[in-house]
C-alpha positions, 0 to 999 in steps of 0.5 A: 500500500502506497502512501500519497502527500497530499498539500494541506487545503490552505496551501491550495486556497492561497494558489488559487486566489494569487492565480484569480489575481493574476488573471483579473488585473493586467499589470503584475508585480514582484516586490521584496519586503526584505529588510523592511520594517513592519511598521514602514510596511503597514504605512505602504500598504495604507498609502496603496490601497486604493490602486495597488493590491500587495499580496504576502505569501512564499515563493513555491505559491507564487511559483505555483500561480504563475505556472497555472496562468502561463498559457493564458498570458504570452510570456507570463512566466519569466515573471519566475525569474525575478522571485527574490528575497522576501517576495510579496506579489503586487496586482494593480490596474494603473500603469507600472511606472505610475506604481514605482514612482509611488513606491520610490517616492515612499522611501526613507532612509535608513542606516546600515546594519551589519549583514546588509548588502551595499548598495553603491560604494560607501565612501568617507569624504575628505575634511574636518570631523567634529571628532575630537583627538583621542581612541578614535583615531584608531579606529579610523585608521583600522577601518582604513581612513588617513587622519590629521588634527587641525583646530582641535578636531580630527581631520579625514585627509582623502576620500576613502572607500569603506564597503565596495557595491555589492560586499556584505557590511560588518560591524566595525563598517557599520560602525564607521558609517553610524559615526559619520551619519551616513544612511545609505539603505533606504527603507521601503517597497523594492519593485523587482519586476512587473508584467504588462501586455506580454512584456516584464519591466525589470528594476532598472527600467522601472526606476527611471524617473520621469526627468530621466526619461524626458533627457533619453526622447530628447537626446534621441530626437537630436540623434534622428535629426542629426542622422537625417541632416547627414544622409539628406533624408527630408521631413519637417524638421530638417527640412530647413537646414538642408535647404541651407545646406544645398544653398552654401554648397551652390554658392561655394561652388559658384566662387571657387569656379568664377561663375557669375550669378546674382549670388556671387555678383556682389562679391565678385564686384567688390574684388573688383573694386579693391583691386582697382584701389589698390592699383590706384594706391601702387601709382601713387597720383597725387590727386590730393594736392590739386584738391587742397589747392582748391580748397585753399583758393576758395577763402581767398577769393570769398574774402576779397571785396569789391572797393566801395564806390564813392559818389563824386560830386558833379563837376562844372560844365567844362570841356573834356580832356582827354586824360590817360588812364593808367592802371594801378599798381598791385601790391606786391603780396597779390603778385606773389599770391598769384605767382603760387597759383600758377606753380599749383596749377601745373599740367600733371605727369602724363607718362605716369597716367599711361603707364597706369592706364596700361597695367590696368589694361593688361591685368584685364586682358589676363584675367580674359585670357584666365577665364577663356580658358575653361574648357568648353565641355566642362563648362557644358557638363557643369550647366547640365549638372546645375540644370538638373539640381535645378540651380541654374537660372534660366533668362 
């Protein structure tokens, strides 16, 4: 006669209900209470109750339910994979990342305790201590830590790594770490993975936080932008800069191959302008001499005034002789004054003025000869390119 074990009835009750669970709410959650006090559980459980239900009971249970909902929900069982620590089940309808940030929004910190698993990496800082000389330093220096004493009190010299992430914390480090005030376990709900519409969120996703996620779109936003700019893919956004782009790369080839268009007018009339400057300033014509002469003449002669004419009483009839009328003689400045104007007003250098007139002329025949020597087929290839992009205007 064989004997059959047969599980008590509770143990199948308990399957069941998480089972029911499973099947009525969409999102499911794995949580672990580890380490979480049950006075701090209490107040979570007070502050979810409204949208979340959070299910205490052991990992054969939740192991049993989840192999019983399998085949009715696509990919339900790597929900298997996340039982860890000391697991409660978690069932809500709201969505799984408005859940985390609730139950991470919950969270206290705490200090450590010998036992406990590091988080991160629990680091001393470097600077003054309210310690006071005396057995402390010791224990500083066992646990590691470089010590010096200014204004009466204990100095740390150099940041110092006490417990590595990962490492279980002992005594002496916890010790260390209550001393300095440092808390680095945080007390509350620790969402380890959630099912929703065939996909499990495992704790790294569900922990970002929405600032997190708003810099990801935006850093991805600037990638797609950048990577449509570069293999010239148009849409909306870009549509702009690649207009842009075409229109400097137009113009640029425009210069660099002397070809005149509305675009490049300006610029090539301007070179022309400053070569002509320049050529003028290589003569070196005094036409600012002339000028001033001018200038200076102009005073002299507004100053000048005509003699005022007396009225002459008339005289008795009496006859007319014929008198010789000599002129005056002019005073001796305004001999020399005009003596100057005629210096000033000598005919210029004509051999100068030939000699720029055909250096102008030659730099003019050159440049012809420079332009009229593109060859005649590439100039045809390259209307046809222009012509084909659509940037060669027709008269």
């Amino acid at each position: 006669m064989t004997y059959q074990a047969k599980a008590a009835q509770y143990k199948k009750d308990a399957v069941k209900a998480l089972s029911m669970h499973m099947q009525e709410y969409p999102v499911v959650g794995l949580v672990n209470v580890e380490n979480l006090p049950s006075r701090q559980l209490q107040v979570l459980r007070a502050k979810l109750r409204k949208d979340v239900l959070l299910a205490m009971t052991k990992k054969g249970f939740i192991n049993r339910a989840i192999n019983s909902v399998k085949d009715s929900k696509k990919n339900f069982e790597k929900l298997s994979e996340s039982i860890t620590g000391m697991p409660a089940v978690l069932f809500t309808k709201q969505n799984p990342f408005k859940v985390s940030a609730i139950i991470q929004a919950s969270k206290s910190k705490a200090p450590a305790k010998p036992g406990q698993v590091a988080p991160y990496d629990l680091i001393i800082p470097a600077g003054p201590t309210s310690f006071t000389p005396g057995p402390i330093i010791s224990e500083l220096g066992a646990a590691g830590l470089k010590t010096g004493v200014e204004n009466g009190k204990i100095t740390i010299k150099q940041d110092a790594v006490i417990v590595r992430e990962g490492e279980v914390i002992d005594n002496k480090a916890a010790d260390i770490l209550a001393k300095f005030n440092i808390e680095p376990m945080e007390i509350g709900l620790d969402l380890v993975a959630a099912y929703e519409d065939g996909l499990v969120y495992g704790r790294d996703i569900l922990s970002v936080s929405k600032k997190q996620y708003i810099k990801m779109i935006q850093a991805a936003a600037s990638d797609s932008l950048g990577l449509s700019v570069e293999i010239a893919y148009p849409t909306k956004e870009n549509i702009e800069r690649l207009v842009a782009t075409a229109y400097n790369t137009a113009k640029n080839f425009a210069l660099n191959q002397d070809i005149l268009s509305d675009v490049v007018l300006e610029k090539e009339i301007g070179e022309a302008s400053r070569a002509a400057e320049s050529i003028a300033k290589s003569a070196n014509i005094d036409t600012a001499t002339e000028t001033k002469g001018e200038v200076k003449e102009k005073p002299k002669e507004e100053k000048k005034k005509e003699p005022e004419k007396k009225e002459v009483p008339a005289a008795p009839d009496v006859e007319e002789e014929e008198v010789e009328t000599k002129p005056e003689p002019k005073p001796e400045q305004e001999v020399k004054a005009e003596e100057k104007k005629e210096e000033k007003k000598k005919e210029p250098d004509l051999s100068q003025a030939e000699k720029l007139s055909r250096e102008f002329e030659d730099e003019i025949a050159a440049e012809k000869k420079r332009r009229n020597s593109i060859d005649a087929s590439e100039a045809e290839k390259l209307a046809k390119q222009l012509k084909k992009k659509g940037t060669l205007r027709k008269e």
